[in-house]
Structures are given as structure tokens and as C-alpha cells.
C-alpha positions in Angstrom: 5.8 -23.7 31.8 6.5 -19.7 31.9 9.4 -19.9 30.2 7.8 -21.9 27.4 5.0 -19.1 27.1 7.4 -16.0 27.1 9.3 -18.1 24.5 6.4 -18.9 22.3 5.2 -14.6 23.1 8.4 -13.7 22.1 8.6 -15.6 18.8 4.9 -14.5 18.0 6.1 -11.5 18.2 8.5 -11.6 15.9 6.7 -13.1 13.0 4.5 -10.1 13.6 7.3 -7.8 13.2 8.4 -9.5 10.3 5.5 -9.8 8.3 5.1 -6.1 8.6 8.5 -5.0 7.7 10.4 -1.9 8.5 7.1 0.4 8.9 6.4 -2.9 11.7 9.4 -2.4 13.2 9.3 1.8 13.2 5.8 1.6 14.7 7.3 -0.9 17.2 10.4 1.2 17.9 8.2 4.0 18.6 5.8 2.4 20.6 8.3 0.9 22.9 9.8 4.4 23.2 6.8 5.9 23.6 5.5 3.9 26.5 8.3 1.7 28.0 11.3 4.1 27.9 13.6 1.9 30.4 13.3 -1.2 28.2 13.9 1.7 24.9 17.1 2.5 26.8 18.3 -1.2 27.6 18.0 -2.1 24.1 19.0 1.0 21.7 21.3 2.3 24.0 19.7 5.6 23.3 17.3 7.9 25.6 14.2 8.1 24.4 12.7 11.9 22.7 9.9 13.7 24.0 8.3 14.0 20.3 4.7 12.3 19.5 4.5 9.4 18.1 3.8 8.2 14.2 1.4 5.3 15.6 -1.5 7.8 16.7 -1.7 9.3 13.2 -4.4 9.2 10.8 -3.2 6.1 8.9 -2.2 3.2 11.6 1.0 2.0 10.7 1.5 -1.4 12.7 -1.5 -4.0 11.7 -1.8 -7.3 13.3 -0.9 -10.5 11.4 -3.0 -13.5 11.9 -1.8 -17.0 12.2 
């Protein structure tokens, strides 16, 4: 049963993603870098900057989709 839910989070969250297209995906990147730096790591490879992030600008750059 939790492996059918993770499954089904994990796909919502792609649709999401992919109905918002690259800027999606930036503010995604960033937000995962922002405030899960481990999981950043595990899956970029990279080490996460200290810089602020795009998403807490004036204009929001990831809006939620709606099934």
C-alpha cells in the first residue's frame, strides 16, 4: 500500500514538472538544493551553493498544476 502511494506521489510529481517545463524544473532544482541538500547531492552529483534562491522572488516561478 506505501509503495503504491510513493509511486502514484512520485508520478504526480512529475506531471507537475512537466506541465511547467524547464522554469518547473529550475524552480524544482533550486528548491531541492535549497532545502534538501543531501538528496541535491545524491542526484546531481554536485554540492549544493550557498546563493539565494530564484523561487522567493517577486514573480513565483513554479505554479501548481491541477488534475
Amino acid at each position: 500500500v506505501f509503495v503504491l502511494s510513493y509511486l502514484y506521489l512520485a508520478g504526480r510529481l512529475l506531471d507537475i514538472l512537466r506541465c511547467q517545463g524547464q522554469r518547473g524544473l529550475q524552480a524544482f532544482m533550486e528548491a531541492l538544493e535549497f532545502y534538501h541538500p543531501e538528496q541535491y547531492t545524491q542526484l546531481t552529483g554536485k554540492q549544493p551553493t550557498q546563493r539565494c534562491s530564484l523561487i522567493l522572488g517577486k514573480k513565483p516561478l513554479l505554479y501548481i498544476c491541477t488534475l
